[in-house]
C-alpha positions as CSV (number, residue, x, y, z in Angstrom):
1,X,-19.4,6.8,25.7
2,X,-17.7,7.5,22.9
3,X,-19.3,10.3,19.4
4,X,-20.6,8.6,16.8
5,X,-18.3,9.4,14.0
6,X,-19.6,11.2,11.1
7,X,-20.5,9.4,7.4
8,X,-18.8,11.1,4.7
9,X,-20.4,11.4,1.3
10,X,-20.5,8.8,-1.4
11,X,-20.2,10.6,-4.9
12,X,-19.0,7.6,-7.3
13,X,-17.9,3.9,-7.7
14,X,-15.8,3.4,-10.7
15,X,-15.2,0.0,-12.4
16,X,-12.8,-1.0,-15.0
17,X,-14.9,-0.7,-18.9
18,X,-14.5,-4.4,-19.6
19,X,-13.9,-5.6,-15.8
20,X,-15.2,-9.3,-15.0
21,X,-15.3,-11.5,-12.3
22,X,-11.8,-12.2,-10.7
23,X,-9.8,-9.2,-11.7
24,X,-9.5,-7.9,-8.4
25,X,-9.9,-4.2,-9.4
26,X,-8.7,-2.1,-6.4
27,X,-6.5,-3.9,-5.2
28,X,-3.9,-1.1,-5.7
29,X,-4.2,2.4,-6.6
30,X,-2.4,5.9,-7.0
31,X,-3.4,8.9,-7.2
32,X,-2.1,12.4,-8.7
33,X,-3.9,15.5,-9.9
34,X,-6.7,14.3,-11.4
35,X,-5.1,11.1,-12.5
36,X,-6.5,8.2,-10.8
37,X,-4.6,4.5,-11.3
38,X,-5.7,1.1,-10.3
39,X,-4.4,-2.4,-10.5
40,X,-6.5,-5.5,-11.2
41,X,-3.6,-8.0,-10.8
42,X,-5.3,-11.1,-11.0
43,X,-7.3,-10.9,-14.5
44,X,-6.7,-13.5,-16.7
45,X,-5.3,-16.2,-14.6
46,X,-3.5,-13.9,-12.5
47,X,-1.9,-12.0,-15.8
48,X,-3.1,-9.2,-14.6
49,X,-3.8,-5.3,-16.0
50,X,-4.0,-1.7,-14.9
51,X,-6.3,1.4,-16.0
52,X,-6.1,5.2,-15.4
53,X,-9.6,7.1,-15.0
54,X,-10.0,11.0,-15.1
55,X,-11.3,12.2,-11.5
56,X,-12.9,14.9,-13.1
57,X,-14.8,13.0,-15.4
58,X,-15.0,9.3,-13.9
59,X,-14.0,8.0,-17.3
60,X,-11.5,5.6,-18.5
61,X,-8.5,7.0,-20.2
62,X,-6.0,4.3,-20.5
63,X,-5.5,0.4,-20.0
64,X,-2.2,-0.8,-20.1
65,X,-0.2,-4.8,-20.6
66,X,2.9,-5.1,-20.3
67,X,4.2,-6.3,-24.1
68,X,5.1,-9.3,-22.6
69,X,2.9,-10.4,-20.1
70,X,2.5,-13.9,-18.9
71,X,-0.1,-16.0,-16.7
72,X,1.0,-15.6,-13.6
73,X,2.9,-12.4,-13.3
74,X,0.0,-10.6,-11.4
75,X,0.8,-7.3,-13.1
76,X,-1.2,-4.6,-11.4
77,X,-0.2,-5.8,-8.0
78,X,1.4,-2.1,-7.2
79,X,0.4,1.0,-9.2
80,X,2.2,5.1,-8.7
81,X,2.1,7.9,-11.0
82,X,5.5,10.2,-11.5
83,X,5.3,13.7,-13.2
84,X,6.2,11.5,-16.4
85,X,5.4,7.9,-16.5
86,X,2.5,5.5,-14.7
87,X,4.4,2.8,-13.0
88,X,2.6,-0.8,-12.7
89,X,4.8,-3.6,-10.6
90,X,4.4,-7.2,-11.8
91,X,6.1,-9.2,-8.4
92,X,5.9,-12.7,-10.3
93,X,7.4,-11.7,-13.6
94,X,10.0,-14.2,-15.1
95,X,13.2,-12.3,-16.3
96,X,13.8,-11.8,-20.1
97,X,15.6,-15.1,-20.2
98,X,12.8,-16.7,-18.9
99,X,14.9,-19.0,-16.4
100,X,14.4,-17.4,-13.5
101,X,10.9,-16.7,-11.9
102,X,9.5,-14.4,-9.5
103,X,12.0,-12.5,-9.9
104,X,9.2,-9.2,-10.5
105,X,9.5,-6.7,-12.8
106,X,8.5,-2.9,-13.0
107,X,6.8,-1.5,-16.3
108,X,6.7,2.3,-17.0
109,X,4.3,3.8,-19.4
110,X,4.1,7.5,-21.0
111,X,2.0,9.7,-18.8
112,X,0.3,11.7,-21.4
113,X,0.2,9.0,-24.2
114,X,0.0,5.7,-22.1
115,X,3.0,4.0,-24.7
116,X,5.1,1.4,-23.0
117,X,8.4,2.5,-22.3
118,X,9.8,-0.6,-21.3
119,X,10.3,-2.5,-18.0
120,X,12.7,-2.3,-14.9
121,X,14.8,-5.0,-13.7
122,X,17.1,-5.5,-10.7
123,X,20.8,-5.6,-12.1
124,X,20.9,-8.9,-9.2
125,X,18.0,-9.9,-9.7
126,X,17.5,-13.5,-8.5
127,X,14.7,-16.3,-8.6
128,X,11.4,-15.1,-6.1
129,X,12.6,-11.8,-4.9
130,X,9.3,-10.6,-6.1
131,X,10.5,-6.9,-7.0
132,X,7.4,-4.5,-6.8
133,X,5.6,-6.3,-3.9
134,X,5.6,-2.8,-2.7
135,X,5.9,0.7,-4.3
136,X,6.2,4.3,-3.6
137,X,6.9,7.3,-6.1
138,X,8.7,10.8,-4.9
139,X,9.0,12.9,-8.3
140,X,11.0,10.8,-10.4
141,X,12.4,8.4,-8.1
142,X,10.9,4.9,-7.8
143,X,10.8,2.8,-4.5
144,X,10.2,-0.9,-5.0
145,X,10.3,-3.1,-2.3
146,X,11.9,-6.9,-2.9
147,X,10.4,-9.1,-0.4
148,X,12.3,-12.2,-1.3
149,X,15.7,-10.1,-1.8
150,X,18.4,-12.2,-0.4
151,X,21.2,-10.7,1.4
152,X,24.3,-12.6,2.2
153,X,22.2,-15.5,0.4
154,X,19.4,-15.2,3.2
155,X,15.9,-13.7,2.1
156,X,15.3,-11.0,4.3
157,X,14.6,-8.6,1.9
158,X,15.5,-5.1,0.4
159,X,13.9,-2.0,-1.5
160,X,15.7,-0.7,-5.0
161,X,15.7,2.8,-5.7
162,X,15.5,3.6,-9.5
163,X,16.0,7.1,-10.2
164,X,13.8,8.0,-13.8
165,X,15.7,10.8,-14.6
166,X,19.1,9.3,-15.1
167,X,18.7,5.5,-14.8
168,X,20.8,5.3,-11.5
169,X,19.8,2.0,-9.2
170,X,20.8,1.5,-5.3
171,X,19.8,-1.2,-3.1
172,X,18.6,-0.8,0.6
173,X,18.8,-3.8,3.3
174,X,18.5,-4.0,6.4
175,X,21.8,-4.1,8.8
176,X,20.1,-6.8,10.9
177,X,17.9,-8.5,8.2
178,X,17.0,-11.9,8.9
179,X,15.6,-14.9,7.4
180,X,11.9,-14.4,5.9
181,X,11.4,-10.7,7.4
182,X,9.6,-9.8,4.4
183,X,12.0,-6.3,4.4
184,X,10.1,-4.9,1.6
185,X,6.4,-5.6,2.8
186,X,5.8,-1.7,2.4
187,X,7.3,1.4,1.6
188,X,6.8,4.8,1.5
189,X,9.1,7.6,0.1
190,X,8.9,11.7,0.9
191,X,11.1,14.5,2.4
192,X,14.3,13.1,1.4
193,X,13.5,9.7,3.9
194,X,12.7,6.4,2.7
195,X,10.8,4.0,5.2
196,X,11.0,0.6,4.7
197,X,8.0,-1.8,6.7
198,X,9.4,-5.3,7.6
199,X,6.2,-6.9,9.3
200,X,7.5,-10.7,10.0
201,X,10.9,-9.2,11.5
202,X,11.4,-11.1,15.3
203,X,12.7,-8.3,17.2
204,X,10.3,-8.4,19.9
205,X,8.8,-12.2,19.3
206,X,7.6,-13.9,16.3
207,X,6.3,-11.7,13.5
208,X,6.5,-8.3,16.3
209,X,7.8,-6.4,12.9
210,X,10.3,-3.6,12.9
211,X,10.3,-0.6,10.2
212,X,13.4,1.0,9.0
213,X,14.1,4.8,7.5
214,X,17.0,5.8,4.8
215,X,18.5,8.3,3.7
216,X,17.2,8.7,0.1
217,X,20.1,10.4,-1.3
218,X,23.1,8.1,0.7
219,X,20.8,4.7,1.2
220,X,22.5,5.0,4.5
221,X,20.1,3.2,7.3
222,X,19.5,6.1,10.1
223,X,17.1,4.4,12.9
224,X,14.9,1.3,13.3
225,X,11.4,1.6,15.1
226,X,9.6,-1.1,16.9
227,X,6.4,0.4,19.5
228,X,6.8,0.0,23.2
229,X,5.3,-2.5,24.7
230,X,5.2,-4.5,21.1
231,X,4.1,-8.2,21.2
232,X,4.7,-10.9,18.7
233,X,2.2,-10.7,15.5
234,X,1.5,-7.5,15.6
235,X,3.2,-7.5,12.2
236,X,3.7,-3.7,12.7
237,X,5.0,-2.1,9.5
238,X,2.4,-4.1,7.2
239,X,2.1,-0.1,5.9
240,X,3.9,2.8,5.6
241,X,2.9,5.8,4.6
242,X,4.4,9.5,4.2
243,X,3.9,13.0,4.1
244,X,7.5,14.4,3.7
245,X,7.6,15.0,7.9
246,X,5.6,12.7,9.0
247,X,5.5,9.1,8.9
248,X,2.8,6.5,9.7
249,X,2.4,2.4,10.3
250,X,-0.3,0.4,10.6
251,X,0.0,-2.9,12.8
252,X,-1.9,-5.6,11.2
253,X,-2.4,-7.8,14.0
254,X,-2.0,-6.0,17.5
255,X,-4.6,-5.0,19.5
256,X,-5.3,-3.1,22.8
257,X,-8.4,-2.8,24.4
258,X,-10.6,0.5,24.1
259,X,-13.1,1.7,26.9
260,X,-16.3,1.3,26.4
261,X,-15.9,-1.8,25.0
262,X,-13.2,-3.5,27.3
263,X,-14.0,-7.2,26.0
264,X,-12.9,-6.1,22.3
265,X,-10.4,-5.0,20.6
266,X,-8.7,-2.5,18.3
267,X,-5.2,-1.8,16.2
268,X,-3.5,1.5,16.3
269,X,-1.9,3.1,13.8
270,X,1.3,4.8,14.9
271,X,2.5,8.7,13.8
272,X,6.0,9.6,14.1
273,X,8.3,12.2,13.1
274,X,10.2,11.0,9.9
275,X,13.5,13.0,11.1
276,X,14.0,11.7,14.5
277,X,11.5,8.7,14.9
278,X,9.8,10.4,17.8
279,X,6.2,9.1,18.1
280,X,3.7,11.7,17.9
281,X,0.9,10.2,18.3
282,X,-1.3,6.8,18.1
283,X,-5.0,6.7,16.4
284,X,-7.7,4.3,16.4
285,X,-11.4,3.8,15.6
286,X,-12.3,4.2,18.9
287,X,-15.2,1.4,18.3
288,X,-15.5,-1.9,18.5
289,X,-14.3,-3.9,15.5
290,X,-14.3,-8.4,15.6
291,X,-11.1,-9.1,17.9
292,X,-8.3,-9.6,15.4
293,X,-9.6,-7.3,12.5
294,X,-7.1,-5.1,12.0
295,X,-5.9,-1.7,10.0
296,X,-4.4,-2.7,6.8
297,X,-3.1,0.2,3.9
298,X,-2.7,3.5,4.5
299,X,-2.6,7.0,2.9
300,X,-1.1,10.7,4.5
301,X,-1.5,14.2,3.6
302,X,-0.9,17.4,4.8
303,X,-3.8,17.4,7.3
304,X,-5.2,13.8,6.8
305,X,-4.7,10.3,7.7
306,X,-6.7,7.8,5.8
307,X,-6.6,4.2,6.9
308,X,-8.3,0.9,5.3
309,X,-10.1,-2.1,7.4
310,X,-10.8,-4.5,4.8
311,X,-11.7,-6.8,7.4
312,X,-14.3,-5.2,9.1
313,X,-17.6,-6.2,9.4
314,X,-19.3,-3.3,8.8
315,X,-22.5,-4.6,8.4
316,X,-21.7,-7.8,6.4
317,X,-19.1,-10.2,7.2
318,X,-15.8,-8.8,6.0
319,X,-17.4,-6.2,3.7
320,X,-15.0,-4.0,5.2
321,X,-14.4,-0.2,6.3
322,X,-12.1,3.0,6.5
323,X,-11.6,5.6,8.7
324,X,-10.5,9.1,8.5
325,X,-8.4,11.1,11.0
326,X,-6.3,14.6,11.6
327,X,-3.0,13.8,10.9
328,X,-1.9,16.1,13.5
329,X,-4.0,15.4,16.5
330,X,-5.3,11.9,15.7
331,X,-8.7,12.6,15.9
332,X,-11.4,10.9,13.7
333,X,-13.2,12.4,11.9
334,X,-15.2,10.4,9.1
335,X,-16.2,6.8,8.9
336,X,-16.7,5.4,5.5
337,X,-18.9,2.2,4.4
338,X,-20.1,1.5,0.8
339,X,-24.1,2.8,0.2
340,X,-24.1,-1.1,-1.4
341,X,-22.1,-3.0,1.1
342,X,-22.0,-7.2,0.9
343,X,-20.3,-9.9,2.2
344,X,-16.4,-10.2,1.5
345,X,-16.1,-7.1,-0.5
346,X,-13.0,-6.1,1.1
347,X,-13.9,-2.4,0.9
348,X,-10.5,-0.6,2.3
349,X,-8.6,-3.0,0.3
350,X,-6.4,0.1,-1.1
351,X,-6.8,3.8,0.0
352,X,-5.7,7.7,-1.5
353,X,-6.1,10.6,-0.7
354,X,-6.7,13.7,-2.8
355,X,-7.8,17.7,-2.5
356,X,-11.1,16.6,-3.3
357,X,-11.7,13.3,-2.9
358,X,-10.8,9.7,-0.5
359,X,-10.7,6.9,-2.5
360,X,-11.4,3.2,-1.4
361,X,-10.5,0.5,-3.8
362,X,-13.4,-2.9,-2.6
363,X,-11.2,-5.3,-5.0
364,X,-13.5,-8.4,-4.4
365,X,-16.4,-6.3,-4.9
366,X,-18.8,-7.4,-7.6
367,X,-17.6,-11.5,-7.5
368,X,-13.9,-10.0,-7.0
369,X,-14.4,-8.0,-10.2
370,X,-13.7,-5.2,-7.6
371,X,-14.8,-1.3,-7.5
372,X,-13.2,2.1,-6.3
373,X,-15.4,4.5,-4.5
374,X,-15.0,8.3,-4.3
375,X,-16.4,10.0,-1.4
376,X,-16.5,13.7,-0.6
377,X,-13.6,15.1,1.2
378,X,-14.6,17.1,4.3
């Protein structure tokens, strides 16, 4: 039989000052210092906002609208902070001629003042490339992933690199992209390496997924990782997450069967070294989750790996769950479940990780108002 894993320590839920039903807080967040930002992308008819909270405090500091916000543009659906501005993607923005939608948009705001500095388009941008499905921050550089990004006039894909500092762009795709690969899905930047997850790519069967990694400074495409033995849907690459050497992917839909429990099933999440794309190492809950519930977002550190099952039913149905492991060695260490759990809170829908604290945003918590808990790092 497997340990029990250990429950870490619940020390705060945070909700948005004037949150309602429907906003979907937690659905993204960032975290750095003692900055905390989350998304709420689908207030207002799917308009969508953002806030930043003080982690020392728990109090709201900032909420922030793009000027020209529309129904629709789900603004809040990706969230980073850089040493200078808080970043909020809106992947269903129309373009300032308002002729082309879904084209996404990025908004950057003052980091000490919260003023809006104005929004970031793709110089190609077309109709429903959805720029800012995914984000990623590395100093003053800006990963955004594209999932609709056509190349060669096929939407495979692609991830833009905007550079803060001096307003340079570059554009990453995939040598093999194909049709509807979603190239994009995830992204993660650190070290000097860009990884790029492309879950619905059909390398190894339908929807097996393949993730790339760049070269940040020469967007030149250095390998392409699929897991032996990979099967189709196992959507691997639905996350990406990095730590500068280290690089980790979550598989949304495979499983393999764990002793003690050889009639269910759970989903690994894969470790490799960023540099070479050797695998490290592979973690899982070692427990029993419902066949098909699988890890979902992810976050690394130095020494932790936090991982998000929104889909667990830990105890109510699809209340959801996250787990904490050693980067290094895999091991678990913590397992983490709301002190209030209910049915379809999606708790694990977003995870981060800080000196002090994990963070688990629960964005249909509350009638899909959604919630953020802060539990006690160990």
């Amino acid at each position: 039989a497997c340990t029990p894993l250990a429950a870490a320590q619940e020390l705060r839920k945070l909700t948005a000052d004037d949150g309602k039903p429907g906003d979907r807080f937690g659905t993204a967040l960032a975290v750095d210092g003692h900055v905390l930002m989350v998304g709420a992308p689908l207030r207002d008819s799917e308009t969508g906002t953002a806030y930043a909270f003080d982690l020392l405090t728990g109090l709201q500091t900032h909420q922030f609208a793009a000027s020209d916000v529309k129904f629709g543009d789900r603004f809040g659906w990706q969230v980073a902070v850089t040493p200078s501005a808080f970043v909020v993607s809106s992947p269903d923005d129309t373009d300032v001629q308002g002729v082309t939608v879904g084209v996404g948009s990025l908004s950057l705001f003052d980091r000490a003042t919260g003023v809006d500095l104005g929004k970031i388009w793709a110089s190609d941008r077309e109709t429903n490339d959805h720029l800012g499905y995914s984000l990623a921050v590395d100093g003053d550089l800006v990963a955004a992933g594209a999932i609709g990004g056509k190349v060669g006039g096929v939407p495979s894909g692609s991830v833009y690199l905007f550079d803060l500092a001096t307003g340079s762009e570059t554009e990453l795709v995939p040598a093999d992209g194909a049709l509807f690969d979603h190239f994009g899905n995830a992204v993660a930047l650190g070290g000097g390496y860009v990884a790029v997850g492309a879950p619905s790519a059909d390398r190894a069967g339908v929807d097996s997924g393949s993730v790339y990694v760049f070269d940040a400074a020469t967007a030149t495409e250095l390998y392409q990782i699929q897991p032996f033995g990979q099967l189709e849907r196992e959507y691997f690459g639905w996350d990406v997450a990095m730590d500068g050497t280290r690089l980790v992917v979550s598989s949304a839909g495979a499983k393999i069967r764990r002793a003690p429990f050889p009639s269910h099933t759970t989903t690994p999440v894969y470790v490799y070294d960023v540099a070479t794309g050797q695998l490290l190492t592979k973690v899982d809950t070692w427990e029993a989750p419902e066949d098909g519930v699988g890890f979902g977002h992810l976050a690394i550190d130095t020494d932790r790996i936090l991982v998000g099952m929104p889909l667990a039913d830990e105890p109510d149905t699809w209340s959801g769950a996250a787990y904490l492991f050693h980067s290094g060695s895999g091991d678990p260490i913590s397992k983490l479940v709301p002190s209030d759990p209910a049915n379809w809170e999606y708790f694990g829908s977003a995870v981060g990780l800080h000196p002090d604290y994990l963070l688990i945003g629960a964005d249909a918590d509350l009638q899909s108002q959604g919630s953020v808990y802060l539990f006690a790092r160990r």
